[in-house]
MARLUM-367431 format. One record per residue (C-alpha): residue in one letter; x, y, z; residue number from 1. Coordinates in Angstrom, 3 decimals. Layout:
<atoms>
aa: A c1: X c2: Y c3: Z i: NUM;
...
</atoms>
This chain:
<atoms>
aa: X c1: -31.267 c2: -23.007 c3: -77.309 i: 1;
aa: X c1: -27.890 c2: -23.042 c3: -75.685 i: 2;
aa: X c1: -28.395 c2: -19.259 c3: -74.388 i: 3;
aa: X c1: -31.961 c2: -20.210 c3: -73.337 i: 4;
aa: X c1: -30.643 c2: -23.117 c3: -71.109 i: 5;
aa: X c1: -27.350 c2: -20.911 c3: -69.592 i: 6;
aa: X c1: -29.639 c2: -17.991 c3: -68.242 i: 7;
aa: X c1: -32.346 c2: -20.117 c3: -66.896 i: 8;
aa: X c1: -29.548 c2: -21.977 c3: -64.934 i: 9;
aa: X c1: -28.276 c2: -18.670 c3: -63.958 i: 10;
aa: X c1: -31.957 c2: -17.045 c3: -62.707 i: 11;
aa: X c1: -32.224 c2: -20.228 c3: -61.126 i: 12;
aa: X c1: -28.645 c2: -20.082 c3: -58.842 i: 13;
aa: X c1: -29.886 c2: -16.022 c3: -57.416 i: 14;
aa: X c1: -32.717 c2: -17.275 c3: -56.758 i: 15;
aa: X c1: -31.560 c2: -20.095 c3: -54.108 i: 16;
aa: X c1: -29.066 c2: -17.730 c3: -52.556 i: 17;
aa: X c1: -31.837 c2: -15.274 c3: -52.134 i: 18;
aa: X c1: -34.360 c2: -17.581 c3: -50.666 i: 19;
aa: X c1: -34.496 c2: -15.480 c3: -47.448 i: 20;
aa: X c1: -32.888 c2: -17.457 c3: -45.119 i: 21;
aa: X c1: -29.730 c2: -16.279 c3: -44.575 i: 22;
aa: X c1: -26.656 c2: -18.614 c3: -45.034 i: 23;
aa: X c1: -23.609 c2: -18.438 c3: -42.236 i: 24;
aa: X c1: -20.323 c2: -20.174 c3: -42.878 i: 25;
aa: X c1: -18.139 c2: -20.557 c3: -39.409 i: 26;
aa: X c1: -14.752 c2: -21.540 c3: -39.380 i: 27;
aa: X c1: -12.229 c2: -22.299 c3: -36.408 i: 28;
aa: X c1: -13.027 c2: -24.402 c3: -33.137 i: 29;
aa: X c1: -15.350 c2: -23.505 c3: -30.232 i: 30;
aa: X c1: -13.378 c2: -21.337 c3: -27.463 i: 31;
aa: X c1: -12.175 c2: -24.478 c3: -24.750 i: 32;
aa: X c1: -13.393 c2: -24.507 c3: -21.151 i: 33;
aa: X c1: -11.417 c2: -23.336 c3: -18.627 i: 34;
aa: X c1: -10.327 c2: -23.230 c3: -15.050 i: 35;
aa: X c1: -9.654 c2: -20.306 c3: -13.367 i: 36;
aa: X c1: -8.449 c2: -20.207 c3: -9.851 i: 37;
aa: X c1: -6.644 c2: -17.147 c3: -7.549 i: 38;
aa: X c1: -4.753 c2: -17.833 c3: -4.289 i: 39;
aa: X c1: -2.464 c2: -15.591 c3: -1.715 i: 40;
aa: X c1: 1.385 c2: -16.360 c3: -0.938 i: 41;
aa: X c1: 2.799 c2: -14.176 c3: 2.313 i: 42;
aa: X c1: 6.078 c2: -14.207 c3: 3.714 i: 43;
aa: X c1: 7.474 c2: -12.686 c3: 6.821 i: 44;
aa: X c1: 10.272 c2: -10.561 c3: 6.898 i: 45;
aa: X c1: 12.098 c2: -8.340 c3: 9.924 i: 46;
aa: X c1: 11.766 c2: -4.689 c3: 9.380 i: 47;
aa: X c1: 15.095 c2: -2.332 c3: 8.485 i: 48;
aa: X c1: 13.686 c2: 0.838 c3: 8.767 i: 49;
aa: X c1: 12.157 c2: 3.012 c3: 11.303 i: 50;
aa: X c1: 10.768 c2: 6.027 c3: 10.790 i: 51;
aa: X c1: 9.354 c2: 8.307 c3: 13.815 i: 52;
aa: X c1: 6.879 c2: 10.887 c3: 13.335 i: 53;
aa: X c1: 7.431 c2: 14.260 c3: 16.228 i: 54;
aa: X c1: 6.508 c2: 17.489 c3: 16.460 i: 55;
aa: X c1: 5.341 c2: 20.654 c3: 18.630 i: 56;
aa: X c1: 2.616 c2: 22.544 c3: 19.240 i: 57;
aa: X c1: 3.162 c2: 25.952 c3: 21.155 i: 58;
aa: X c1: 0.374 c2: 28.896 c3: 21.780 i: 59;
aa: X c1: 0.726 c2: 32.344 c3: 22.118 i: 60;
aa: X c1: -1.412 c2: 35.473 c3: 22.014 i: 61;
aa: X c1: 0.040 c2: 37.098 c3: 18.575 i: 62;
aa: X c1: 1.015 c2: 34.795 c3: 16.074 i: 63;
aa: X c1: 4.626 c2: 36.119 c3: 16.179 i: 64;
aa: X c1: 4.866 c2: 34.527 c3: 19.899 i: 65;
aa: X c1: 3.470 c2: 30.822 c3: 18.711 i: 66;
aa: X c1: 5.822 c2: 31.023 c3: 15.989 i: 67;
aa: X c1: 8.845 c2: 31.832 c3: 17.986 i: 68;
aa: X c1: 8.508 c2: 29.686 c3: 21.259 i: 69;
aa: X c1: 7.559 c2: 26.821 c3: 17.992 i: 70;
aa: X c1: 10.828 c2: 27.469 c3: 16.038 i: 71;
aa: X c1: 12.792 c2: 27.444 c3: 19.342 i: 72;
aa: X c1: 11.641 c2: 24.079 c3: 20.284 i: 73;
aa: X c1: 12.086 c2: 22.805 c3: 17.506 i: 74;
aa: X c1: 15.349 c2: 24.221 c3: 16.702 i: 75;
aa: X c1: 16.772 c2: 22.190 c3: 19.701 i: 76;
aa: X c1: 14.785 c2: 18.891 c3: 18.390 i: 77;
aa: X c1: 17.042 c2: 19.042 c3: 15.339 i: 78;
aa: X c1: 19.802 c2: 19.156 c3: 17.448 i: 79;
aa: X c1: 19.056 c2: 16.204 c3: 19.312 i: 80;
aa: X c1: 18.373 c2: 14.654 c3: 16.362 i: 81;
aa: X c1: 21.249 c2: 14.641 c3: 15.165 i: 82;
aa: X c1: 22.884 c2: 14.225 c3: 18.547 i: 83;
aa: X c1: 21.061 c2: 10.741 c3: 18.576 i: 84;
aa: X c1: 23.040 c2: 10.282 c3: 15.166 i: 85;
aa: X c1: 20.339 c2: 10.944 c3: 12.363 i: 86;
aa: X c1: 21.828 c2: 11.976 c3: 9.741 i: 87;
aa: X c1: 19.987 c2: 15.763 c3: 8.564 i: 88;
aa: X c1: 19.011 c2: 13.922 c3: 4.844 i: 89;
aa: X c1: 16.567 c2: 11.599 c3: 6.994 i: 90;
aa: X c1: 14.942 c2: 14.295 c3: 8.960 i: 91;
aa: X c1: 11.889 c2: 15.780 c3: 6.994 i: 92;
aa: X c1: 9.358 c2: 18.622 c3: 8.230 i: 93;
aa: X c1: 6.281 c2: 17.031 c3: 7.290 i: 94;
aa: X c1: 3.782 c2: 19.948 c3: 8.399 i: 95;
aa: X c1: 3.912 c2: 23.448 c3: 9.772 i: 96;
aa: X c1: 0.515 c2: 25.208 c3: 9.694 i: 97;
aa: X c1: -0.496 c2: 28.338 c3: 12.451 i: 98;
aa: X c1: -3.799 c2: 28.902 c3: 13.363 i: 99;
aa: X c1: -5.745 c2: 31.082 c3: 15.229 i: 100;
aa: X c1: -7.998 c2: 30.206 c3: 18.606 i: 101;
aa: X c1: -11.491 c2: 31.556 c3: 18.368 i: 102;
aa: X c1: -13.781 c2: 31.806 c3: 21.182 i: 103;
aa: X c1: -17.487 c2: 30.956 c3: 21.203 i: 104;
aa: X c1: -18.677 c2: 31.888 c3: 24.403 i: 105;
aa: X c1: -21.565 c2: 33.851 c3: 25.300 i: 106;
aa: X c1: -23.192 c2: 33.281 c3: 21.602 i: 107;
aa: X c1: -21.041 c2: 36.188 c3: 20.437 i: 108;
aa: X c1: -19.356 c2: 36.637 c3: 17.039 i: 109;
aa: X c1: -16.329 c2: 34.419 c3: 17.284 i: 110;
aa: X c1: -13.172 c2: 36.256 c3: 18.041 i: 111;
aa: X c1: -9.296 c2: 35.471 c3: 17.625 i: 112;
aa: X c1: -8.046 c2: 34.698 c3: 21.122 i: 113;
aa: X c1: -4.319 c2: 33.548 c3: 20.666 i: 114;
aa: X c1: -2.792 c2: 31.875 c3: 17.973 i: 115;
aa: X c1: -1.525 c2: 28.045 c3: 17.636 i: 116;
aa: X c1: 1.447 c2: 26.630 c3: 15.511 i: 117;
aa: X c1: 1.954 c2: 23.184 c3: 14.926 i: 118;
aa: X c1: 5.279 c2: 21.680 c3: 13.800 i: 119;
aa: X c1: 6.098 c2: 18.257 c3: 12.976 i: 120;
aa: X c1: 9.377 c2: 16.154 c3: 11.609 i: 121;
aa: X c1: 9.748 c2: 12.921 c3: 10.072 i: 122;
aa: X c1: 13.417 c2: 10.787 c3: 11.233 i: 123;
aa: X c1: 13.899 c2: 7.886 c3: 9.572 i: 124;
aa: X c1: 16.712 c2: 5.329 c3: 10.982 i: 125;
aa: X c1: 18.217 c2: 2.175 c3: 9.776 i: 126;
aa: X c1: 19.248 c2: 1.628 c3: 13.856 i: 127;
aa: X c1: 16.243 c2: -0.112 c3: 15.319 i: 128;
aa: X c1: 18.040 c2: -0.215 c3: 18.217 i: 129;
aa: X c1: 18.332 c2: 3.430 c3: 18.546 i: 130;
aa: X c1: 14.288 c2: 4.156 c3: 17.994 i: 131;
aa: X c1: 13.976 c2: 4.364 c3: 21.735 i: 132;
aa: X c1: 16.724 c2: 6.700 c3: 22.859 i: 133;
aa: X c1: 15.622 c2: 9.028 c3: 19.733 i: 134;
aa: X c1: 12.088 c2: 8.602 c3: 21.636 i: 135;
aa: X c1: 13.181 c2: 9.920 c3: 24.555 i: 136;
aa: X c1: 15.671 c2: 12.551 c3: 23.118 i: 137;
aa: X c1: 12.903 c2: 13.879 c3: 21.394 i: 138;
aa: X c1: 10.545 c2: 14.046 c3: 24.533 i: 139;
aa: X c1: 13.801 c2: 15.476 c3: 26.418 i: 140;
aa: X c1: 14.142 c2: 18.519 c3: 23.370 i: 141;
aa: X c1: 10.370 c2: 19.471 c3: 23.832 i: 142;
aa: X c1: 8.341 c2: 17.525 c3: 21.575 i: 143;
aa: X c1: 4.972 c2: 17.177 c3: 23.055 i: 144;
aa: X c1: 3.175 c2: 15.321 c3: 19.889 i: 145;
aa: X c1: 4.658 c2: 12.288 c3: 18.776 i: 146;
aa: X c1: 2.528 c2: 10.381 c3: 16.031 i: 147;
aa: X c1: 3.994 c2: 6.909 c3: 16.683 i: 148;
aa: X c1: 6.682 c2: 4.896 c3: 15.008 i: 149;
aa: X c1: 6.247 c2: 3.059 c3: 11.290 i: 150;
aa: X c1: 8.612 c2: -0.253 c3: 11.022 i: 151;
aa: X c1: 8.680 c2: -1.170 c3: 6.986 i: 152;
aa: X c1: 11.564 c2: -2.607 c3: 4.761 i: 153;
aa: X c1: 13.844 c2: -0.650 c3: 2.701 i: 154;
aa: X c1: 14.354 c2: -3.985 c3: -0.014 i: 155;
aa: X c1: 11.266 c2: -6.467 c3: 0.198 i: 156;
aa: X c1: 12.135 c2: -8.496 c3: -3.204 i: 157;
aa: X c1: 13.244 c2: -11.551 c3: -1.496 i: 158;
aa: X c1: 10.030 c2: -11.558 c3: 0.621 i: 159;
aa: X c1: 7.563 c2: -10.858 c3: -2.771 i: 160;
aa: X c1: 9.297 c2: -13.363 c3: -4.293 i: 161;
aa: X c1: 8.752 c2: -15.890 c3: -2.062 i: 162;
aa: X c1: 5.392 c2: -15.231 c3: -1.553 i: 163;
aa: X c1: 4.635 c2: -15.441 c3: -5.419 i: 164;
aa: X c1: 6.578 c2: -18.498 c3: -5.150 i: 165;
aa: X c1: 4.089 c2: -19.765 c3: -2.984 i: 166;
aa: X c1: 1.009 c2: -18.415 c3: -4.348 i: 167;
aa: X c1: 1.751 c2: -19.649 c3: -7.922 i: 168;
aa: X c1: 2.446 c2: -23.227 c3: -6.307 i: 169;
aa: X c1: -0.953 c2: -23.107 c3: -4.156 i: 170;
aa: X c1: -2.922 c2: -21.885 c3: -7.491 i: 171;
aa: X c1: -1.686 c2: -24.882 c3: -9.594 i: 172;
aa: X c1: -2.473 c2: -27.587 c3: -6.857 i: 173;
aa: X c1: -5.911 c2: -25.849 c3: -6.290 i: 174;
aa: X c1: -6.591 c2: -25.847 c3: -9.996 i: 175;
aa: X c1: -5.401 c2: -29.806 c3: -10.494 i: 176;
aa: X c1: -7.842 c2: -30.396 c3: -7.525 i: 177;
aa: X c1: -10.502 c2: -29.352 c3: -9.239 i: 178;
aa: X c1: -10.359 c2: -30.561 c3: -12.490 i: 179;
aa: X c1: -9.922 c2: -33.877 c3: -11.050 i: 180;
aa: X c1: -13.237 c2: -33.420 c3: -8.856 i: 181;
aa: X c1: -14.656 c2: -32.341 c3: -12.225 i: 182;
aa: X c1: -13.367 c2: -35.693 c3: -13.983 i: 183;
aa: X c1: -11.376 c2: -33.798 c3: -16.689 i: 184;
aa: X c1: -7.822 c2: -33.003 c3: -17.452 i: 185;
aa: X c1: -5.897 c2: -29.654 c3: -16.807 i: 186;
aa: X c1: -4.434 c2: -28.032 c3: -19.855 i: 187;
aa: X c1: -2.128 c2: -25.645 c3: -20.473 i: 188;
aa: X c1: -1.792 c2: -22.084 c3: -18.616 i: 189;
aa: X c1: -3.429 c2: -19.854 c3: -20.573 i: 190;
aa: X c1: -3.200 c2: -16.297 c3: -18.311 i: 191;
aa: X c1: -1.155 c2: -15.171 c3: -15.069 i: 192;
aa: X c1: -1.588 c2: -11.981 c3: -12.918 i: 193;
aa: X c1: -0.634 c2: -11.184 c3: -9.982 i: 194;
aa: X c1: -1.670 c2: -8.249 c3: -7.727 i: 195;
aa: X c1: -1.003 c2: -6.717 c3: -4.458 i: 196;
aa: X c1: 3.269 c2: -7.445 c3: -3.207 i: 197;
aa: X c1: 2.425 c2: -4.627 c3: -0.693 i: 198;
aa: X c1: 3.198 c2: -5.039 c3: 2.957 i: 199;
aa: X c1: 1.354 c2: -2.405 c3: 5.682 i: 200;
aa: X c1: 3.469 c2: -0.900 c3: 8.037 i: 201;
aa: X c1: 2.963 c2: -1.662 c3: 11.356 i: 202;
aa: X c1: 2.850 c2: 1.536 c3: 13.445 i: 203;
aa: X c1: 3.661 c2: 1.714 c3: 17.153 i: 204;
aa: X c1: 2.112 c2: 3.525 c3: 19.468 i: 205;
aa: X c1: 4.633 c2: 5.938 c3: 22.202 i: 206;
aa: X c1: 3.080 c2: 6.690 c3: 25.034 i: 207;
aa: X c1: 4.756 c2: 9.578 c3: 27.362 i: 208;
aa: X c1: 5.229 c2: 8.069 c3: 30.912 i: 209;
aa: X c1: 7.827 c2: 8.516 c3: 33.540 i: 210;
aa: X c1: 10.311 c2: 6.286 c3: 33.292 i: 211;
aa: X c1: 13.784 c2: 5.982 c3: 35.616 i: 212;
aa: X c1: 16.732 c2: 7.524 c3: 34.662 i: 213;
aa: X c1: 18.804 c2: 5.996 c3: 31.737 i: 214;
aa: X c1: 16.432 c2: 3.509 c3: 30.730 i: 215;
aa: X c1: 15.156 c2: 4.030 c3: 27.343 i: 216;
aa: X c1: 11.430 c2: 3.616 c3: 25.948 i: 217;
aa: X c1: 11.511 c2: -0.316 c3: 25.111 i: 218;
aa: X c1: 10.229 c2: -0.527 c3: 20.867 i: 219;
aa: X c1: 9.786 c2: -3.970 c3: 19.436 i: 220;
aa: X c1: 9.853 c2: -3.773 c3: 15.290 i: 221;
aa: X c1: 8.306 c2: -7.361 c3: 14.985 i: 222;
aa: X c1: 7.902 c2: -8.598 c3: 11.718 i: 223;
aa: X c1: 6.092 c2: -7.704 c3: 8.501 i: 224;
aa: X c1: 4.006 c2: -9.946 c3: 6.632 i: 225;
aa: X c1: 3.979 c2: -9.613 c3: 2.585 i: 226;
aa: X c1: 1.356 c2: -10.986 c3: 0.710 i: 227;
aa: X c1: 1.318 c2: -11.405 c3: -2.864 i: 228;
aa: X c1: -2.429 c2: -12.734 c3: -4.833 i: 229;
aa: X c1: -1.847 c2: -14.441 c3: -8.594 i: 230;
aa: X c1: -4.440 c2: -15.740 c3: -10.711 i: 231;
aa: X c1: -4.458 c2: -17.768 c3: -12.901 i: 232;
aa: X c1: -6.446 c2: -19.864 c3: -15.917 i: 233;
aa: X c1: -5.991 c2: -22.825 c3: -17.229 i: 234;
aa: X c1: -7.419 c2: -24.657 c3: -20.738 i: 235;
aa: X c1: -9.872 c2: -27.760 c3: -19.571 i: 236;
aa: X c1: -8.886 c2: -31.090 c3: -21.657 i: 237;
aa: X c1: -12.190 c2: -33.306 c3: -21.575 i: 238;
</atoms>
């Protein structure tokens, strides 16, 4: 009677667990609300560095005559380069290409009428006050292409850091401002990022104009603006 009553009890628990519903069991708490808010931090810092972008461009009939009358202009822009008191570490060639010159005319089959070579040197200087005399050396050596003049910052760290500084500071109150619009507390900082810290360059433009004798092209570096974006979430306390 005994083993009678044990497997009836024992038919009767598989039965109940298979009674086709199925059964979940959940542990743990429900993931918490959350703020998350992003804001931008800049700073402004005076540029350091200067770096000008030259070159020539000569034409000739064979490609032999581009390349020379090219090499010996630019052979004397080195010179004032360095004349101007750039060191020959900080003076780069950036591109050299030669082409040729085809003609179209009269709906013919193109044909090679002279050749062009194109030269062109970086300079960078830590002497912003130089950048214009080193314009006009340049102009003075035979440069007849000059791309313009980039301003940046050798060491921006004090600048980033400033503008996380301010970024982090301008997160937190936004976030506080809106959990109290929302009626709830702000909890604790669950995730920080940051992106960008980059500053763009500002170029200058160099135009080639007449100007008297021993006055030197006026360049103004300005200032650069850094920017640096965090975000940032926070746990909501109801």
């Amino acid at each position: 009677m005994k083993k009678i009553l044990i497997y009836t009890l024992s038919v009767l628990a598989l039965a109940s667990c298979n009674s086709g519903a199925p059964t979940y069991i959940t542990t743990g708490e429900a993931p918490m609300a959350k703020i998350q808010v992003s804001a931008t931090g800049t700073s402004n810092m005076a540029p350091d560095m200067a770096t000008v972008s030259a070159g020539v461009v000569t034409q000739g009939k064979t490609a032999r005559e581009a390349m020379f009358g090219n090499a010996t202009k630019m052979t004397r822009v080195f010179e004032e380069l360095e004349a101007a008191g750039i060191e020959k570490k900080y003076i780069t060639t950036s591109q050299l290409s030669l082409q040729p010159k085809y003609n179209y005319q009269n709906r013919q089959a193109p044909r090679i009428d002279g050749y062009e070579a194109r030269n062109t040197v970086s300079a960078k200087t830590y002497d912003l006050d130089s950048v214009g005399a080193m314009l006009d050396a340049l102009v003075k050596a035979g440069v007849n292409n000059i791309n313009g003049v980039q301003f940046s910052i050798k060491d921006s760290k004090a600048a980033r850091d400033k503008a996380r500084e301010e970024a982090i500071l301008e997160a937190r109150e936004k976030a506080e401002s809106m959990a109290a619009a929302a009626g709830v507390k702000l909890g604790k900082l669950k995730s920080l990022s940051e992106s960008g810290g980059n500053f763009n360059p500002r170029p200058v433009a160099y135009a080639m104009e007449a100007r008297s004798a021993g006055a030197s092209t006026p360049v103004s570096a300005g200032e650069q603006t850094i920017s640096v974006t965090v975000n940032m979430s926070y746990d909501i306390i109801d």
